[in-house]
N, C-alpha and C positions, 0 to 999 in steps of 0.2 A: 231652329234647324229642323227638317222635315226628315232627312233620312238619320238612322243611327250610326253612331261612332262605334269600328271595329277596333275592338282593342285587341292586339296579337301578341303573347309573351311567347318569346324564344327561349324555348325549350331542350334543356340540356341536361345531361348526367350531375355537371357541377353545380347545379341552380334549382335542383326542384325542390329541395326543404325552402325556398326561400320563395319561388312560384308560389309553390303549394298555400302558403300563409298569406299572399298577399293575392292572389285568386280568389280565397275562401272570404277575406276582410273584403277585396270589391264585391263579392256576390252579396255581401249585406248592404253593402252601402249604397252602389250605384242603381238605379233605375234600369230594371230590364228593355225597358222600351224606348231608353235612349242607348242603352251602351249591349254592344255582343260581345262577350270575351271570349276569349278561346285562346289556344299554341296552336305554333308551329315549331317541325320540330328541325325546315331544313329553310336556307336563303330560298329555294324554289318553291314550296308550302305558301311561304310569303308572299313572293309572286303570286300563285296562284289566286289567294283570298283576296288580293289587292283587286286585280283584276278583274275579279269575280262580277265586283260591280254593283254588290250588295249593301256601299256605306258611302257617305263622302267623302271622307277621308280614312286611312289607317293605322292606327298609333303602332309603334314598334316597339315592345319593353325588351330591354336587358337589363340581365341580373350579369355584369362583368367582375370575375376576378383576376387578379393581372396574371396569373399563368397563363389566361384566356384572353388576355385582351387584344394582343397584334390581331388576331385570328379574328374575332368582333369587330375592330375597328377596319380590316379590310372587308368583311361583310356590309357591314353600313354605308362604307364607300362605294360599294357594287351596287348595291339597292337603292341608295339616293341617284348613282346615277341613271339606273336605270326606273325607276317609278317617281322619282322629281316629288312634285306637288303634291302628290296623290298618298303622300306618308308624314308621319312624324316619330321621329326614333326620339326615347327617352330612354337614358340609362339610370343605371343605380346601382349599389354592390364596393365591395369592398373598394375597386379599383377607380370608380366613380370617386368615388369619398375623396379619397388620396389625390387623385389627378385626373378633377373634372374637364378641366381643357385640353388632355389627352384627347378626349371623346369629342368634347365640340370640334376641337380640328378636325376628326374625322368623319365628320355630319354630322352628328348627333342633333337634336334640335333642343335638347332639356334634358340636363345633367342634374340629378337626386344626389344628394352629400346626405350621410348619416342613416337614421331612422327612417323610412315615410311612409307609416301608418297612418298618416295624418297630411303629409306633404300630398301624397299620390293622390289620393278621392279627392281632395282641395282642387289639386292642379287637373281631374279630368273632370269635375264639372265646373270648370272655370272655362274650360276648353271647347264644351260644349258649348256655353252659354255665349261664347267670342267666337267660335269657328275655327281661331287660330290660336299661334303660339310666338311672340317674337324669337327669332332663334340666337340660339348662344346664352341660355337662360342657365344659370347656377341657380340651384332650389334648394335652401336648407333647410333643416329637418323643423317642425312647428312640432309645440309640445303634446307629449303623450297623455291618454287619458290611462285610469289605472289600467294598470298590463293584462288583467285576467279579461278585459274588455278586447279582445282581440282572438281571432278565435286562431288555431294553430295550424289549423289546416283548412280544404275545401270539402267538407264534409258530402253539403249537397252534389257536389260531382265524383265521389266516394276518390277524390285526391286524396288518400293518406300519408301521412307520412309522421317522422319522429313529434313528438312535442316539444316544445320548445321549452324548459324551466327556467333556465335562467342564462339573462342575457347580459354581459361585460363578467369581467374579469381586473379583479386586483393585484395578478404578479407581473404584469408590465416586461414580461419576456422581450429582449433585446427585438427577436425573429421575427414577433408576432403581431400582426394590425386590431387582435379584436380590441387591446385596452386605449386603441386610439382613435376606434370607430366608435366604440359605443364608450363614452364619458362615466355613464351612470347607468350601476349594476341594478338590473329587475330583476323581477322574481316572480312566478306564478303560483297562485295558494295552493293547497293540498285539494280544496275542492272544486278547482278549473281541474287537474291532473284528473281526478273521479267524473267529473262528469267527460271529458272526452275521452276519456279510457271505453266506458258508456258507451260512445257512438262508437267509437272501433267497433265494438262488440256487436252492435245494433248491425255493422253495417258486413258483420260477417268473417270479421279477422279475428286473432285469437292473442295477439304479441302487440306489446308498447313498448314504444323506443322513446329516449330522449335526446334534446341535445343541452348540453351546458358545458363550460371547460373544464369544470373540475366535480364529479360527482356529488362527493364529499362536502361541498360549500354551501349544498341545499339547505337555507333554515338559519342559515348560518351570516351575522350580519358585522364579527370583528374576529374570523379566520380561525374560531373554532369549530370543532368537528359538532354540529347540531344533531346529536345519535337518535335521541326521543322524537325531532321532528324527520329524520331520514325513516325513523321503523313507523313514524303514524304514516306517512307518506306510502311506504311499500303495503303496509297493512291494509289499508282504506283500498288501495288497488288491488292488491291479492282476492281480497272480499268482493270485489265484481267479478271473478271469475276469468279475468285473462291472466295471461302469462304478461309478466313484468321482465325488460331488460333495463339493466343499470350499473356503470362502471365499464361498458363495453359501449364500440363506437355505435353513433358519435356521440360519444362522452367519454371523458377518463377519469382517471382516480390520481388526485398529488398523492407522490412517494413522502411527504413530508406529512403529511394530514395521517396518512396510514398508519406509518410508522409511529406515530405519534395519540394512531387513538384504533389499535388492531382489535377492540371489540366491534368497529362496524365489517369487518370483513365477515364474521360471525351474522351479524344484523343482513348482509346481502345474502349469506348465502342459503339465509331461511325462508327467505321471499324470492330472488327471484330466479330464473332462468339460464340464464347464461353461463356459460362454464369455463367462461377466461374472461378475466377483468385486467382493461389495459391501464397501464400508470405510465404516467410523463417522463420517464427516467433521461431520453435524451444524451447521455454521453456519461462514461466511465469515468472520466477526469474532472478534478477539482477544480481544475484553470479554467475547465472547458467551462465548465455550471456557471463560472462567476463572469462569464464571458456571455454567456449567455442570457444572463440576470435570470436565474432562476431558482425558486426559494428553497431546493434543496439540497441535499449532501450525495455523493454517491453512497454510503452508508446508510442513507434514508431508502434509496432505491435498493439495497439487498435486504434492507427487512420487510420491505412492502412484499416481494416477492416471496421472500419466506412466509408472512402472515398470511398472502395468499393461498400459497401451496399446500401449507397447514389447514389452510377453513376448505381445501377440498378443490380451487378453481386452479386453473393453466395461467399463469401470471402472461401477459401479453406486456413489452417493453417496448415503448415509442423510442427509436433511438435517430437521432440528426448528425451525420457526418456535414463536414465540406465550413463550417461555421468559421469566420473571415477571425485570423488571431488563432484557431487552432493550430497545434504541430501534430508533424510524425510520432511523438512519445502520448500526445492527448489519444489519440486517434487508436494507438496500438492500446493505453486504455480499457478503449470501451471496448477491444476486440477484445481483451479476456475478461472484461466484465461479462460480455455477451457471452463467452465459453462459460465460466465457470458456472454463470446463472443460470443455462441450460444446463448443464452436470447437474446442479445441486438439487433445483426448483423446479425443472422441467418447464424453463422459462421460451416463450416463443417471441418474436420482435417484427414489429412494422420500422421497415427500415427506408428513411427518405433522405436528401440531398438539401443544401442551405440553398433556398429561393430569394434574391435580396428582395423584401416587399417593399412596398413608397409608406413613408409616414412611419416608417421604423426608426430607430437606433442606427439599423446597419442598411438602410436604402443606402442603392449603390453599389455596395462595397463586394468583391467578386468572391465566393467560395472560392475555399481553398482544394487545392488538387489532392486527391485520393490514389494514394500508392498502391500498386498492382495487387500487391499482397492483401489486401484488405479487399480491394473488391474481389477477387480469386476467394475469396471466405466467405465471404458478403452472399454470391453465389454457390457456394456448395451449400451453405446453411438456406439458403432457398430450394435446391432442388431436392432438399433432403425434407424442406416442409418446416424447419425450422424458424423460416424467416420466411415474411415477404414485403409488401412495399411498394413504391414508387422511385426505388433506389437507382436505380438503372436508367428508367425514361427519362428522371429528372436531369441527369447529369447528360446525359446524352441531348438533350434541349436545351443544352448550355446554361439553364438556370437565367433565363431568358437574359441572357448578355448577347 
């Protein structure tokens, strides 16, 4: 092939930790002189580069998550009809995973399921090498090389962004897609976290973020709290001189891990930064947790908070209304959990609406409806700064029903 393949990732608020890492993995791998990467951040961008007339063809990546996906799949259908030949959309992302023939119906040309660290560079100099792609292709993930082999972000194009530590999760929450996207939990050493703490630095920032589900699980490889390898972890970074965030998004901290080991709230609050650390708390009732499959008690989410409050930080409470099987007594619950926990602990709350996701427990299944009185609360504990969230938008989006 004589000219180079544009590769064009669509560019979005929801998708740049996910860009950001697999940008930074192509700029090692592909050949500059065959391949141009780049975003765009709108369907007209697209256009534009297509047009441009700088490539033979132009691949189109999405990173889709189903709260985003209608939205995506009517883009791909604009752009296929309007640029035809002259493209190839490839998707990937949680919604891929779940429901790859969503996306081929809707143009798509090569749907990514799982992982593809390994899938993607495969399948774009395959693409090169053939010109084309049969379309209607499901791509499953090809195995991983060790995990600290991947780098976490695009350094060279100073794309920052969280690091990633650790990838799956072992509580299998009813809600949740990550424990059915990723099978098998990784983990990045203490000295991948050091040296690209490093490049931040290098490159002129001051703060590290990460991403993992449960803070606390770092190190940790049969669900206890691993405290000596969490403080060499914060240590070794402290000692390069940035500022460290951890137990604050995106990441959180299990109310049951806490509860159950409150000298790491001490171990955080000597190293890093942050000055609210959020826990998974999720709902005031006992029916609601076991309904939720989630491995802890509401009594484990009032002493996280207190543990918190005591080592110094603003307890942050992820709380889920609308959960399909909740009632009006669950619901009223967690609304004096959420009072009492801001009285006691000067507790603050991210507060969101039940999404059914595909490949859950509860795909499908409609949230349940939220009585006036609770969103009338819901609302004043936001305007008051108490709360904030996605509580509103999402319910108002119908929870895509």
């Amino acid at each position: 092939m004589n000219k180079k393949i544009k590769l064009l990732f669509r560019w979005g608020e929801y998708n740049q930790y996910t860009l950001c890492s697999l940008i930074g993995l192509l700029d090692e791998r592909l050949d500059p002189g065959k391949f141009v990467i780049d975003t765009a951040e709108s369907a007209r961008d697209i256009t534009r580069a297509v047009n441009s007339g700088e490539s033979s063809f132009t691949v189109i990546a999405y990173s889709v998550s189903t709260p985003r996906s209608n939205s995506v799949m009517d883009e791909i259908r604009s752009l296929k009809s309007a640029l035809g030949e002259k493209i190839i959309v490839i998707c990937g992302g949680p919604h891929a995973t779940a429901l790859p023939e969503s996306l081929l119906e809707a143009g798509a040309d090569a749907v990514f399921t799982g992982e593809c660290e390994e899938s993607l560079p495969d399948f774009l100099l395959g693409l090169y090498e053939k010109g084309r792609v049969p379309a209607g292709a499901v791509i499953p993930p090809l195995p991983l090389n060790d995990f600290d082999s991947y780098p976490p972000f695009a350094y060279k194009r100073d794309f920052l962004c969280p690091i990633e530590l650790r990838r799956g999760c072992a509580s299998g929450c009813a809600f949740c897609q990550t424990p059915r996207i990723f099978r098998e939990i990784r983990e990045r050493s203490v000295d991948y976290a050091e040296r690209y703490a490093r490049i931040i630095l290098e490159k002129g920032r001051e703060h590290v973020f990460f991403t993992m589900p449960d803070a606390l699980s770092y190190g940790s490889a049969r669900g206890e709290v691993a405290l000596e390898t969490i403080e060499k972890l914060l240590s070794r970074l402290k000692g390069t001189g940035i500022k460290v965030h951890m137990g604050s998004f995106p990441s959180e901290v299990s109310p049951r891990k806490l509860a159950r080991s409150p000298e790491a709230a001490g171990i955080l609050k000597k190293y890093v930064e942050n000055t609210r650390v959020t826990i998974g708390g999720q709902s005031g009732s006992e029916r609601t947790l076991r309904i939720m499959r989630r491995p802890h008690s509401v009594d484990d989410v009032k002493e996280s908070a207190k543990i918190l409050r005591d080592a110094g930080f603003t307890p942050l409470v992820d709380i889920l209304f609308g959960i399909p099987g909740e009632g009006p007594d669950d619901r009223m619950d967690t609304l004096r959990l959420m009072k009492t926990l801001s009285r006691e602990q000067a507790a603050r709350y991210n507060v969101h609406y039940f999404m059914p996701l595909p490949e859950t427990p509860l795909e499908g299944k409609d949230p349940e409806p939220v009585e006036d009185y609770i969103k009338e609360d819901v609302l004043k504990m936001m305007k008051n700064g108490v709360a904030e969230g996605d509580f509103f938008s999402q319910m108002q989006a119908g929870c895509l029903n």
